[in-house]
PDB file of N, CA, C and O in Angstrom:
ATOM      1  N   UNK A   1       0.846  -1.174   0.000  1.00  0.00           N
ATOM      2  CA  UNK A   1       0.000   0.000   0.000  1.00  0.00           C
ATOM      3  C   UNK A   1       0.886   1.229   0.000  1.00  0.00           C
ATOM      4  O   UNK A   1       1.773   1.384   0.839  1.00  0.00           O
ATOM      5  N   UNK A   2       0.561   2.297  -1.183  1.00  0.00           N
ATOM      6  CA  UNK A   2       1.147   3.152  -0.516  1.00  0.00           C
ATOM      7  C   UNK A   2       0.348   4.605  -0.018  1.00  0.00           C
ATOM      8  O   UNK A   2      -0.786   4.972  -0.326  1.00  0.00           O
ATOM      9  N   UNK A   3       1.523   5.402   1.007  1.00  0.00           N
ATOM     10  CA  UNK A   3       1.189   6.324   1.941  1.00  0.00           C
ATOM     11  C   UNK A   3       2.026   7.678   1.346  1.00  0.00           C
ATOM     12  O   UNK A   3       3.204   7.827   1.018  1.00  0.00           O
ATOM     13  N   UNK A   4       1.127   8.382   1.360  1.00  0.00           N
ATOM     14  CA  UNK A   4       1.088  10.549   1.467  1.00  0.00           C
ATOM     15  C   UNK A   4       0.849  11.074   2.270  1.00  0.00           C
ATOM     16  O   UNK A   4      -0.308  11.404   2.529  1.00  0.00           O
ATOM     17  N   UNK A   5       2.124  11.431   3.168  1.00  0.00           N
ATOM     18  CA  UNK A   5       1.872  12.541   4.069  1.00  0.00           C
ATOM     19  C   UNK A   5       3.001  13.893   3.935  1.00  0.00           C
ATOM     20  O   UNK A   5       4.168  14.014   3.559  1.00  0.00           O
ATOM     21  N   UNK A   6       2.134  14.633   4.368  1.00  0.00           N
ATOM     22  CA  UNK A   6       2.726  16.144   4.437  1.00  0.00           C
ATOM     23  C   UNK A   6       3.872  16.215   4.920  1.00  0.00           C
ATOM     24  O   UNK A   6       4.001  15.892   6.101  1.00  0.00           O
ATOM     25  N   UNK A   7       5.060  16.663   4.148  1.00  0.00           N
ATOM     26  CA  UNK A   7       6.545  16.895   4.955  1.00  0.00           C
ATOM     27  C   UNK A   7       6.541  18.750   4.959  1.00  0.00           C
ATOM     28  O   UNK A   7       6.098  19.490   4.080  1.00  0.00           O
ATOM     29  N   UNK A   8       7.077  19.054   6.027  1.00  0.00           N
ATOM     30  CA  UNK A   8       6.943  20.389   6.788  1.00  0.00           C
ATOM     31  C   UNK A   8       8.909  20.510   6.013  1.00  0.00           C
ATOM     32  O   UNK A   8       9.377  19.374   5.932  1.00  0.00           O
ATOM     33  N   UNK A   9       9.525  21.187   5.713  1.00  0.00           N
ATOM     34  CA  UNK A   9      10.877  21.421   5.449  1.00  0.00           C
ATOM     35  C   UNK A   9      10.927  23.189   5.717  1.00  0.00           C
ATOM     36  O   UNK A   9      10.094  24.079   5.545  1.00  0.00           O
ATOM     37  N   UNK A  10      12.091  23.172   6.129  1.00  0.00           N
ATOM     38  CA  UNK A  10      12.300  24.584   7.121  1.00  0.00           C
ATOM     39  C   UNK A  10      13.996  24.252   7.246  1.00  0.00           C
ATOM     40  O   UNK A  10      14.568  23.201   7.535  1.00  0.00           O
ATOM     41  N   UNK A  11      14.640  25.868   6.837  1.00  0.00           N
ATOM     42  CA  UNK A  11      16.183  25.995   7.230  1.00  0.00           C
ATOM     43  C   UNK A  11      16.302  25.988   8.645  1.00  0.00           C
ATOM     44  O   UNK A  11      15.554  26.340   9.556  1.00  0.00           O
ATOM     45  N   UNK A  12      18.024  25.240   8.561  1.00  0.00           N
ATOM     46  CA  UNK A  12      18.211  25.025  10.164  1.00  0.00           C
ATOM     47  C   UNK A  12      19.877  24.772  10.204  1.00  0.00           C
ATOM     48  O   UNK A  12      20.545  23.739  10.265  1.00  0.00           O
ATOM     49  N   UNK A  13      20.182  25.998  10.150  1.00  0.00           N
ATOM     50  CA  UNK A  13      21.653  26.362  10.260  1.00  0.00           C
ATOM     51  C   UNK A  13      22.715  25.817   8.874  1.00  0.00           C
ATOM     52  O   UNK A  13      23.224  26.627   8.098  1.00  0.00           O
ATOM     53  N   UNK A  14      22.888  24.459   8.780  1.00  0.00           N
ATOM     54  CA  UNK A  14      23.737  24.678   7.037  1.00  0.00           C
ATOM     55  C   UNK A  14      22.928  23.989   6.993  1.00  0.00           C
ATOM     56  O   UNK A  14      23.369  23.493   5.956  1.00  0.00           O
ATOM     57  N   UNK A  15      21.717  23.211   7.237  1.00  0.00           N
ATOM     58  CA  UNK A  15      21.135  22.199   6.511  1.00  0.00           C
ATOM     59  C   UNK A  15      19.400  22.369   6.274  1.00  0.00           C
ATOM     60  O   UNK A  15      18.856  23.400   6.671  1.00  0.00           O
ATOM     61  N   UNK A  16      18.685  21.399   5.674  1.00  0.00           N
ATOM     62  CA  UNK A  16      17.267  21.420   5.293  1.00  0.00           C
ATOM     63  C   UNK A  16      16.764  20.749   6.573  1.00  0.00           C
ATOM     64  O   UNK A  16      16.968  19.538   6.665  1.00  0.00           O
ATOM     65  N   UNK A  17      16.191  21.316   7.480  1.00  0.00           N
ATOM     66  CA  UNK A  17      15.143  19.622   8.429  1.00  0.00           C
ATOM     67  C   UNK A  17      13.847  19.839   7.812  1.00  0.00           C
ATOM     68  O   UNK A  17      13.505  20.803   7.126  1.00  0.00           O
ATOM     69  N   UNK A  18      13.081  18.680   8.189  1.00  0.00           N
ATOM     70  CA  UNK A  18      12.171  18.166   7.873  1.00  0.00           C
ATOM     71  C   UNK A  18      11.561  17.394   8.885  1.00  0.00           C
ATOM     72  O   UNK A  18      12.146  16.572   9.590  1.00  0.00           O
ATOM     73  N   UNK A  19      10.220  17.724   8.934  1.00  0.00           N
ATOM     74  CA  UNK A  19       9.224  16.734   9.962  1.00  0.00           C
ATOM     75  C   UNK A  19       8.237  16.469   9.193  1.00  0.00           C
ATOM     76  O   UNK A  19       8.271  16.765   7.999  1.00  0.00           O
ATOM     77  N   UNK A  20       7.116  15.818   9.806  1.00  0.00           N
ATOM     78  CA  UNK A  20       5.771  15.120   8.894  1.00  0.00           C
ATOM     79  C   UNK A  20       5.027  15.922   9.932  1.00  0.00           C
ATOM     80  O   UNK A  20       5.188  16.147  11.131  1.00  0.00           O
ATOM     81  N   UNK A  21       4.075  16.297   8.931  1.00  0.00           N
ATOM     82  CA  UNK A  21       3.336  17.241  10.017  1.00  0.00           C
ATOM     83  C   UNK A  21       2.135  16.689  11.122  1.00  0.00           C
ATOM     84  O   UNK A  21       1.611  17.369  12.004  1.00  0.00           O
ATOM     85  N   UNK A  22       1.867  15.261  10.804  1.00  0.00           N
ATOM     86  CA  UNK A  22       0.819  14.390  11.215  1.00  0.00           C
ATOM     87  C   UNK A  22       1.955  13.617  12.202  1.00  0.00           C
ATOM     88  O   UNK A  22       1.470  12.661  12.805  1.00  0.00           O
ATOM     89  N   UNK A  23       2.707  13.751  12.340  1.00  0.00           N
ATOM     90  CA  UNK A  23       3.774  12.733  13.555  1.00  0.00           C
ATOM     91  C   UNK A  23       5.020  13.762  13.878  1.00  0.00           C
ATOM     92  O   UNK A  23       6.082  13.496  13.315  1.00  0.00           O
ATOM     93  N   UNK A  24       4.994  14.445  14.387  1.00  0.00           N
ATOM     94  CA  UNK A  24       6.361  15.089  14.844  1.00  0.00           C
ATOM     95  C   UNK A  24       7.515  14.360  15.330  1.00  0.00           C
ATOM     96  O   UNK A  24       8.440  15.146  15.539  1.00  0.00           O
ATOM     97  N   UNK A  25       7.751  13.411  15.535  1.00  0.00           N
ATOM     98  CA  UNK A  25       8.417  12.860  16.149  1.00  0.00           C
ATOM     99  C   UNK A  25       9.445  11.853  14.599  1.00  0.00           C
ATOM    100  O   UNK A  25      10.554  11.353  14.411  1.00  0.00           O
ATOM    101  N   UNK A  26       8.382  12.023  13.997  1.00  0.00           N
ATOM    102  CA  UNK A  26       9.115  11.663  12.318  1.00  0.00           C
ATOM    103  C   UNK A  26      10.114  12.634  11.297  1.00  0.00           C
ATOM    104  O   UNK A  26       9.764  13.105  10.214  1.00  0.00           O
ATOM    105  N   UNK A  27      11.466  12.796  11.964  1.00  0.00           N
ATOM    106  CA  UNK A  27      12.165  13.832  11.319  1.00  0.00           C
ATOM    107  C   UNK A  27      13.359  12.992  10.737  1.00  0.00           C
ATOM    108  O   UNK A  27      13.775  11.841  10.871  1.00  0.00           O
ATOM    109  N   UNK A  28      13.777  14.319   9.897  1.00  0.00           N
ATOM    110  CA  UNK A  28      14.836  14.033   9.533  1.00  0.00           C
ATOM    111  C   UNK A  28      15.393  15.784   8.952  1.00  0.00           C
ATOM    112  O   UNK A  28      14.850  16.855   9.224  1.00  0.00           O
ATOM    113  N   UNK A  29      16.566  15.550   8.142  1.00  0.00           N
ATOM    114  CA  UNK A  29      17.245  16.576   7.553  1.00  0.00           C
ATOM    115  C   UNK A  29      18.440  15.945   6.450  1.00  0.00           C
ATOM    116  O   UNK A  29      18.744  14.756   6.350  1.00  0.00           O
ATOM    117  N   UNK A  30      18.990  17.036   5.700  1.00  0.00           N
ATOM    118  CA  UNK A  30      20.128  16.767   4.195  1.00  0.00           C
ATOM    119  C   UNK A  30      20.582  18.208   4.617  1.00  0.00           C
ATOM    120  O   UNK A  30      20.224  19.147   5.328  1.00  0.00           O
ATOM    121  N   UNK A  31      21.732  17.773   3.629  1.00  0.00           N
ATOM    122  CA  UNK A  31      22.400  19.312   3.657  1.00  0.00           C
ATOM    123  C   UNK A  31      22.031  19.973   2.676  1.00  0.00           C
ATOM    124  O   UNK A  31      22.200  21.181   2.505  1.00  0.00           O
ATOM    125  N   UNK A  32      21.261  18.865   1.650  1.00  0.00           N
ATOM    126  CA  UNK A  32      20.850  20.031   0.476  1.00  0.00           C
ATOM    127  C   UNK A  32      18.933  19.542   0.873  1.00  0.00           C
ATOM    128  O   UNK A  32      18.411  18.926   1.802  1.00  0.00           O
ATOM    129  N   UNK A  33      18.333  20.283  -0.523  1.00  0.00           N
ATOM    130  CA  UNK A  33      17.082  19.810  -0.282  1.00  0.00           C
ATOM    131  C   UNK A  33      16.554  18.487  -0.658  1.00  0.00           C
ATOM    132  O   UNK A  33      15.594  17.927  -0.128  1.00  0.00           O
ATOM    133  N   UNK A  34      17.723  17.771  -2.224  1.00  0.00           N
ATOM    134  CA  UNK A  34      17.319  16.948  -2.359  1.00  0.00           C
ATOM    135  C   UNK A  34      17.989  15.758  -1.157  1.00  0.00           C
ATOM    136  O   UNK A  34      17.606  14.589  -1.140  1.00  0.00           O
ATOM    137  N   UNK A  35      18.592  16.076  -0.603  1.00  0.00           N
ATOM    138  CA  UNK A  35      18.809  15.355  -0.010  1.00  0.00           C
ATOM    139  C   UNK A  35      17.870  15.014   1.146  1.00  0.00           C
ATOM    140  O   UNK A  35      17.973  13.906   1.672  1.00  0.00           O
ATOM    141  N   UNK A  36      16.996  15.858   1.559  1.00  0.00           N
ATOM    142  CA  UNK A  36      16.156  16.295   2.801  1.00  0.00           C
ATOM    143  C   UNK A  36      15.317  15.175   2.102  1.00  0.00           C
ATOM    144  O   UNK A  36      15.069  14.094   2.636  1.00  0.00           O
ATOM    145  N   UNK A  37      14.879  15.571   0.765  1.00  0.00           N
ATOM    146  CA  UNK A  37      13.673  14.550   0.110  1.00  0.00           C
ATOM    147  C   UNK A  37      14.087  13.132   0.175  1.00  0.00           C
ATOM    148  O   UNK A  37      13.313  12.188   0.338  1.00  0.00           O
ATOM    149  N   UNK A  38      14.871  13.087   0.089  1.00  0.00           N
ATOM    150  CA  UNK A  38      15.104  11.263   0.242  1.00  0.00           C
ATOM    151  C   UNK A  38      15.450  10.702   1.455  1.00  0.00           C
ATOM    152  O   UNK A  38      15.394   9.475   1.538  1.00  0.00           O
ATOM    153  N   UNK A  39      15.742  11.246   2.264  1.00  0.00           N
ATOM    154  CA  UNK A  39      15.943  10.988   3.750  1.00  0.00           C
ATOM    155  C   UNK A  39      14.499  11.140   4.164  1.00  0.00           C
ATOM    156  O   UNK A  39      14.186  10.036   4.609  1.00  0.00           O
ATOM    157  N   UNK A  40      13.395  12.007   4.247  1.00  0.00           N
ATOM    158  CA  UNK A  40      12.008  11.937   4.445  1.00  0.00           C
ATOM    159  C   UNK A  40      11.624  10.571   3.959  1.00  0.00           C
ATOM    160  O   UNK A  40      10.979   9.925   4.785  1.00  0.00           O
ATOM    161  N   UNK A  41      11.831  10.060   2.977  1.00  0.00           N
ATOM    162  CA  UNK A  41      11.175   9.098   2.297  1.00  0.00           C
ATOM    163  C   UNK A  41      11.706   8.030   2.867  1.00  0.00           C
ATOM    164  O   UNK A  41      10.928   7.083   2.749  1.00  0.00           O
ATOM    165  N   UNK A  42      12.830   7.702   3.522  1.00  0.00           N
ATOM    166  CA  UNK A  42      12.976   6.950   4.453  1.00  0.00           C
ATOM    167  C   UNK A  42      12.656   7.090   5.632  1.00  0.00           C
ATOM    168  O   UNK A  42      12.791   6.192   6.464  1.00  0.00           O
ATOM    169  N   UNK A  43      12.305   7.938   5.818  1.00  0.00           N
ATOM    170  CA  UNK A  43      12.076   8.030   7.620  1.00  0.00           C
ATOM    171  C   UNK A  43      10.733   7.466   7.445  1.00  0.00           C
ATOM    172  O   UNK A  43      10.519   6.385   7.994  1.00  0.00           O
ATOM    173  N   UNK A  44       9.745   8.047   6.737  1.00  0.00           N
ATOM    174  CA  UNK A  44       8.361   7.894   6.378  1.00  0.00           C
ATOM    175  C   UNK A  44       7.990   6.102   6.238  1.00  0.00           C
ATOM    176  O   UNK A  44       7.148   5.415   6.816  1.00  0.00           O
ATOM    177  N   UNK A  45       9.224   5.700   5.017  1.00  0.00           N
ATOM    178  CA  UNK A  45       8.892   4.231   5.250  1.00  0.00           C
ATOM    179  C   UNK A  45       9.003   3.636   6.582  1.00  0.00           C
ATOM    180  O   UNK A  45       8.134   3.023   7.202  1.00  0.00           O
ATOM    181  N   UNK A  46      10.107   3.888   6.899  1.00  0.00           N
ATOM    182  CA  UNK A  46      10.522   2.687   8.356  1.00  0.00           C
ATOM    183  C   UNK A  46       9.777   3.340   8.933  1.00  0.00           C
ATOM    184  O   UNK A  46       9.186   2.526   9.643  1.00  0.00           O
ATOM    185  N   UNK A  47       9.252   4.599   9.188  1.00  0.00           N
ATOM    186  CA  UNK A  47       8.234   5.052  10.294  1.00  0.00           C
ATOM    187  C   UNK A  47       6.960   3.898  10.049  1.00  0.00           C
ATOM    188  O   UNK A  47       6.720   3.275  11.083  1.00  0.00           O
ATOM    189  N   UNK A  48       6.238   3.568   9.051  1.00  0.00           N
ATOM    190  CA  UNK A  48       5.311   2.777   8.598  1.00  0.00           C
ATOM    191  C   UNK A  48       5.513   1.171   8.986  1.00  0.00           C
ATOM    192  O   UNK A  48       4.837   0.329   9.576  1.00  0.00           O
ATOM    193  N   UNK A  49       6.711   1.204   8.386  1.00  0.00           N
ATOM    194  CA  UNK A  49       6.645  -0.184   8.792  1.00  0.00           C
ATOM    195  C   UNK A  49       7.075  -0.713  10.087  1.00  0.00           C
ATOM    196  O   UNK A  49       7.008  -1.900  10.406  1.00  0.00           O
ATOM    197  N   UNK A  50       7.558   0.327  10.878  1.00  0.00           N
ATOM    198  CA  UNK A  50       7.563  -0.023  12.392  1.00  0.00           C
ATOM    199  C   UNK A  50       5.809   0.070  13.042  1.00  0.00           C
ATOM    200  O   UNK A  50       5.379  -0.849  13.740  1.00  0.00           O
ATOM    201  N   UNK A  51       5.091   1.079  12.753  1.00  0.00           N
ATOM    202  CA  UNK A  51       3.894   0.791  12.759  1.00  0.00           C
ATOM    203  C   UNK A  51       3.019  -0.445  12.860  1.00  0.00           C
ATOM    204  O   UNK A  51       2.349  -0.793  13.832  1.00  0.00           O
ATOM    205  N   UNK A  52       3.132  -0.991  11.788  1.00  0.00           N
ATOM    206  CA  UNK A  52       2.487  -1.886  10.830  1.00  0.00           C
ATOM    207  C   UNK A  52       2.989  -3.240  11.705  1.00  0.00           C
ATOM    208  O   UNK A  52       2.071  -3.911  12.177  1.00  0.00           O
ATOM    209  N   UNK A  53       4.369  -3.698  11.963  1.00  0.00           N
ATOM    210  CA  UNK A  53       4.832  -4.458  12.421  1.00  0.00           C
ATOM    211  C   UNK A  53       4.452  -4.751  13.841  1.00  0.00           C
ATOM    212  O   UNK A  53       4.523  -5.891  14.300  1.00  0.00           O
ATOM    213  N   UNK A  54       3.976  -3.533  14.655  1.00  0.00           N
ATOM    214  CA  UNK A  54       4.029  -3.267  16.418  1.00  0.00           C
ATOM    215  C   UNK A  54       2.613  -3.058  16.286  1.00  0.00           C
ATOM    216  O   UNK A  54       2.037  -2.502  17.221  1.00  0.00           O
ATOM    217  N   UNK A  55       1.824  -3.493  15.058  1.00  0.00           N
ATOM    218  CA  UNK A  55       0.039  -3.009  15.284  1.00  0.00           C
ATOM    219  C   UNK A  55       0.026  -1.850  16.078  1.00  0.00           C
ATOM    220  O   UNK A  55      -0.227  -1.962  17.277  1.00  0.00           O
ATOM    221  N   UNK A  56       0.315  -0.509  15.469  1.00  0.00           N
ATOM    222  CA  UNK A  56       0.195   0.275  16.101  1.00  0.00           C
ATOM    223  C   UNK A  56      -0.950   1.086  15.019  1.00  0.00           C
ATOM    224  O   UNK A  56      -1.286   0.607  13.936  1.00  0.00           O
ATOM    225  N   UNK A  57      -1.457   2.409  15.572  1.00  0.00           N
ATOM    226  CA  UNK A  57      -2.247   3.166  14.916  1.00  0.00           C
ATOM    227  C   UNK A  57      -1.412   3.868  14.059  1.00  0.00           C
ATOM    228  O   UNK A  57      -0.497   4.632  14.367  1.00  0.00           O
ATOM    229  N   UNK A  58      -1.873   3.491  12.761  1.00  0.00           N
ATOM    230  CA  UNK A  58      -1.100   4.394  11.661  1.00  0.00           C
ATOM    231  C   UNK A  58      -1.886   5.978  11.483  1.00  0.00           C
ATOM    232  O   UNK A  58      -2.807   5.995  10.667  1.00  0.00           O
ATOM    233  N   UNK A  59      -1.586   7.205  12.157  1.00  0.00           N
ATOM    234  CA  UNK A  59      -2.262   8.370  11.850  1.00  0.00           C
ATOM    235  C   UNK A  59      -2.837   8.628  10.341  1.00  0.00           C
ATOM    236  O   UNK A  59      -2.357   8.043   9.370  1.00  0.00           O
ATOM    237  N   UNK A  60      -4.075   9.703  10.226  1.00  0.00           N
ATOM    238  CA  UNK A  60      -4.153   9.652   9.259  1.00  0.00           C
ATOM    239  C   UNK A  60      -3.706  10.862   8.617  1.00  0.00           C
ATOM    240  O   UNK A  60      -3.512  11.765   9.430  1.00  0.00           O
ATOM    241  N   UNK A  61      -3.413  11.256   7.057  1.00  0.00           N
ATOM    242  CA  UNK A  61      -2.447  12.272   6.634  1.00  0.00           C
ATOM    243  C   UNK A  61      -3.643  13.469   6.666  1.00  0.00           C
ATOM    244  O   UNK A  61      -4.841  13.407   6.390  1.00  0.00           O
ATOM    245  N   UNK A  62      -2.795  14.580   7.121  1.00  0.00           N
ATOM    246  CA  UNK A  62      -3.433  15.735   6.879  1.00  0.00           C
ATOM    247  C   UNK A  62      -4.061  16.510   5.520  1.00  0.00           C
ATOM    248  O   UNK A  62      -3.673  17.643   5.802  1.00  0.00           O
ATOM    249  N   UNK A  63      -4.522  16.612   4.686  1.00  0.00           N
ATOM    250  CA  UNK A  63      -4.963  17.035   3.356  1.00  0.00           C
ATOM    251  C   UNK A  63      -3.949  18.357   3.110  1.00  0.00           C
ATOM    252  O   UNK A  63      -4.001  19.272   3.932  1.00  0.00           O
ATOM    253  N   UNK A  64      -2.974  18.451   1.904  1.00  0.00           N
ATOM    254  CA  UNK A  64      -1.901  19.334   1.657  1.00  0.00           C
ATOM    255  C   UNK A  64      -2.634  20.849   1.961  1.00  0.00           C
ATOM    256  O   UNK A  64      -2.072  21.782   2.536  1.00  0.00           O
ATOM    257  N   UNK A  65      -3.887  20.857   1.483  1.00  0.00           N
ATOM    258  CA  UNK A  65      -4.409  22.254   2.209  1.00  0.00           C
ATOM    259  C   UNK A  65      -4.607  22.777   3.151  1.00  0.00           C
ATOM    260  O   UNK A  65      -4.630  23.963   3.480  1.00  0.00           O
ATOM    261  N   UNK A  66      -4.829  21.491   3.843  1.00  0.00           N
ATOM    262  CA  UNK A  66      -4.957  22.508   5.341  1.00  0.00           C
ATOM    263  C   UNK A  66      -3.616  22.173   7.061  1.00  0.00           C
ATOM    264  O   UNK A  66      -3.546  21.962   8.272  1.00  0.00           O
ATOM    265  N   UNK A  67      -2.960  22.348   5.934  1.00  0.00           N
ATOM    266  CA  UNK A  67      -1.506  22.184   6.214  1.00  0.00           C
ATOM    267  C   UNK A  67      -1.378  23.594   6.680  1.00  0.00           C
ATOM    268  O   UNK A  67      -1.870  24.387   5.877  1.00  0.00           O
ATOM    269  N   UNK A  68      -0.687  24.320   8.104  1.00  0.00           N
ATOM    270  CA  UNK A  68      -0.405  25.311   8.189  1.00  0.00           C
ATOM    271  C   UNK A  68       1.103  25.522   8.728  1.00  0.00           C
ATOM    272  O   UNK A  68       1.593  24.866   9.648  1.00  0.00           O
ATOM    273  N   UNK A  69       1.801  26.607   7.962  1.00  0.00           N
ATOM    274  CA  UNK A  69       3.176  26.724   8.276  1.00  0.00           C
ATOM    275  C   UNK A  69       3.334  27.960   8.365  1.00  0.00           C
ATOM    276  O   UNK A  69       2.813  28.926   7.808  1.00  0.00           O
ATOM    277  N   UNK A  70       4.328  27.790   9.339  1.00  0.00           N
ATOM    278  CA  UNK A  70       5.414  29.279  10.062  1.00  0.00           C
ATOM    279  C   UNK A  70       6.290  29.501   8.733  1.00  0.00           C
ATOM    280  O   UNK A  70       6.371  28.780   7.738  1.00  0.00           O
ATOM    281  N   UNK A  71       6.992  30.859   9.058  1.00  0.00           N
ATOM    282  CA  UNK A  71       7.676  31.273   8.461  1.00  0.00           C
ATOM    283  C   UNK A  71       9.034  30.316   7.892  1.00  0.00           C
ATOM    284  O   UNK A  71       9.597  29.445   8.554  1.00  0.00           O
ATOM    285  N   UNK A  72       9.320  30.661   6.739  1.00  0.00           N
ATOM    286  CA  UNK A  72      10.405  29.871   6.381  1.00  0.00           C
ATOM    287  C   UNK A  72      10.406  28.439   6.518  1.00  0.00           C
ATOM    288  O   UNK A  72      11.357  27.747   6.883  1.00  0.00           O
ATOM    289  N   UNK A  73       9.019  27.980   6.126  1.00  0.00           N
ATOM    290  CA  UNK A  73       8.557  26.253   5.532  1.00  0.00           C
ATOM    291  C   UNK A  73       8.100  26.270   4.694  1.00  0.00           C
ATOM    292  O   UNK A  73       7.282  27.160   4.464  1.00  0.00           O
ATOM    293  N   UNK A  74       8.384  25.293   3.785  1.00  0.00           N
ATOM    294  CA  UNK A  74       7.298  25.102   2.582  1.00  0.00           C
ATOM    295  C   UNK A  74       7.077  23.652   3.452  1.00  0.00           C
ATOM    296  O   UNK A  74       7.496  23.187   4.512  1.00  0.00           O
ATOM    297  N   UNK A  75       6.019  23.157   2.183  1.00  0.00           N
ATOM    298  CA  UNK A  75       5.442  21.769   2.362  1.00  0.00           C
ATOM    299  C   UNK A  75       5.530  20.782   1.066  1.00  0.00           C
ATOM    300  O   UNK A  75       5.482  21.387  -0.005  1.00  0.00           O
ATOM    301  N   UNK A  76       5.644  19.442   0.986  1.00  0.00           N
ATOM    302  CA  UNK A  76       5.304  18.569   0.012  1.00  0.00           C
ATOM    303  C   UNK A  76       5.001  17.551   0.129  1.00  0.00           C
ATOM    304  O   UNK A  76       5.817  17.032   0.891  1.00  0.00           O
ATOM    305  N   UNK A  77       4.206  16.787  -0.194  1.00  0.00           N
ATOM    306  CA  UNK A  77       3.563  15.515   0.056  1.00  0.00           C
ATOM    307  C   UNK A  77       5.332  14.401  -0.021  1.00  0.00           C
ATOM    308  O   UNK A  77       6.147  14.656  -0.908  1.00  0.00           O
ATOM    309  N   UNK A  78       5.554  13.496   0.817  1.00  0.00           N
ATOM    310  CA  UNK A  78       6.471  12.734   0.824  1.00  0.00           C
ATOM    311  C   UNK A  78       5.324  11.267   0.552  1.00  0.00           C
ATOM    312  O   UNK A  78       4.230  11.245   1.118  1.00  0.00           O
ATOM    313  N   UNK A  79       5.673  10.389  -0.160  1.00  0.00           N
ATOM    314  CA  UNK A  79       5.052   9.207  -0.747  1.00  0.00           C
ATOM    315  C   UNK A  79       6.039   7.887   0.111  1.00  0.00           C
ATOM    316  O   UNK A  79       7.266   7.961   0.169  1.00  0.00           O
ATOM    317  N   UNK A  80       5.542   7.164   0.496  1.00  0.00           N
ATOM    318  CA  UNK A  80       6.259   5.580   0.978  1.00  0.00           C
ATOM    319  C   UNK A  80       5.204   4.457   0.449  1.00  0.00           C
ATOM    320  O   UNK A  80       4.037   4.353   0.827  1.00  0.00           O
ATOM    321  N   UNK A  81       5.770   3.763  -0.364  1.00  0.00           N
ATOM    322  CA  UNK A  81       5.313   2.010  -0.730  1.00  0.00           C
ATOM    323  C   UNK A  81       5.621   0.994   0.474  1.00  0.00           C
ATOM    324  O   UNK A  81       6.787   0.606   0.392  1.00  0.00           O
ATOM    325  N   UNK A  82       5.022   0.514   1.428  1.00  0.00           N
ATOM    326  CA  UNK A  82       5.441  -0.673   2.278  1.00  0.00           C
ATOM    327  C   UNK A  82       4.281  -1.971   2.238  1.00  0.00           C
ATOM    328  O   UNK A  82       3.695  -2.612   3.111  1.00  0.00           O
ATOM    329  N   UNK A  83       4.291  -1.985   0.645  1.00  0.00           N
ATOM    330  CA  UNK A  83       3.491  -3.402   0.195  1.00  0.00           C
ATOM    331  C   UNK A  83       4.220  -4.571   0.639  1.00  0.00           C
ATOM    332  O   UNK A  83       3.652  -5.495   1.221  1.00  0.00           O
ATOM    333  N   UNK A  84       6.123  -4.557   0.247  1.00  0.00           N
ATOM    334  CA  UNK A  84       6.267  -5.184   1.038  1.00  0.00           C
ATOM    335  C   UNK A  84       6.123  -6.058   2.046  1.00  0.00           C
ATOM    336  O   UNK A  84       6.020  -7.277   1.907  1.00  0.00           O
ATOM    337  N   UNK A  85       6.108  -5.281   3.371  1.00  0.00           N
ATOM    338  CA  UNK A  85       6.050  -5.489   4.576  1.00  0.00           C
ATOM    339  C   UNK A  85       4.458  -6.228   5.135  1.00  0.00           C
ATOM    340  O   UNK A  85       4.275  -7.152   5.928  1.00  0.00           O
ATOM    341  N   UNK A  86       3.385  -5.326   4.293  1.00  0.00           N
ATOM    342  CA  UNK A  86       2.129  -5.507   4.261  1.00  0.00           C
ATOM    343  C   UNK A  86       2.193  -7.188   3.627  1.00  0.00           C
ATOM    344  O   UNK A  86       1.378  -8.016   4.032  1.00  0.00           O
ATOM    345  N   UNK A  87       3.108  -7.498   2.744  1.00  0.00           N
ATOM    346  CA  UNK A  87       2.408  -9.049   2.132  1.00  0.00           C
ATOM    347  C   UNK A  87       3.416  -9.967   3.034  1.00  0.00           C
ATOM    348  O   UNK A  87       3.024 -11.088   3.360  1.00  0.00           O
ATOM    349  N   UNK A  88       4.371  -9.632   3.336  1.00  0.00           N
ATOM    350  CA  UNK A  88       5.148 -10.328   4.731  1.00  0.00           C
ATOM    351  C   UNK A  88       4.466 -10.908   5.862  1.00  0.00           C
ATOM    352  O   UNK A  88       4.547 -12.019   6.387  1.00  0.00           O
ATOM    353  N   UNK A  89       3.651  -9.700   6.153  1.00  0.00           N
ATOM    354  CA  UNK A  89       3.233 -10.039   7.036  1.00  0.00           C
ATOM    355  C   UNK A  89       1.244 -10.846   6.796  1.00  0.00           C
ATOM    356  O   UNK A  89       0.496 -11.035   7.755  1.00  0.00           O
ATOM    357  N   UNK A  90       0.881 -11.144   5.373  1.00  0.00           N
ATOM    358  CA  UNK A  90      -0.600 -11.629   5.525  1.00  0.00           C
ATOM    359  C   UNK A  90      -0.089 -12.767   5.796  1.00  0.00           C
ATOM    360  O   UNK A  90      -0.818 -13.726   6.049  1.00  0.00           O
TER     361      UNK A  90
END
């Protein structure tokens, strides 16, 4: 299955961080931006599939609109596939 949730990205001294705006606790950062983007996309997976694995409640994603950000964030939907894990485990 895959999952879209909102990544929050905001400067933070030489580098990009990044959180999910539906799990704070789901961060990461790059020194550039693309780098920020592919490090999200891992955090996002293993965030899922630690989920998925521990039957835990997978939150649900916020809709990109009503996403609200402070100064000096943009936003972009970050995408994770963990079909994987999902057919591992039927």
């Amino acid at each position: 299955m895959q999952y879209a949730y909102p990544a929050i990205f905001f400067p933070d001294d030489d580098c990009v961080g990044v959180y999910f705006y539906d799990a704070e606790n789901w961060l990461t950062f790059g020194r550039t931006f693309k780098e920020a983007i592919e490090n999200a996309q891992d955090v996002l997976k293993f965030a899922l599939e630690s989920a998925k694995q521990d039957n835990e409640k997978i939150p649900a994603p916020t809709p990109l609109k009503n996403v609200e950000l402070k100064k000096n964030q943009s936003v972009m939907m970050i995408y994770a596939d963990i079909s994987e894990i999902e057919s591992v485990g039927a």
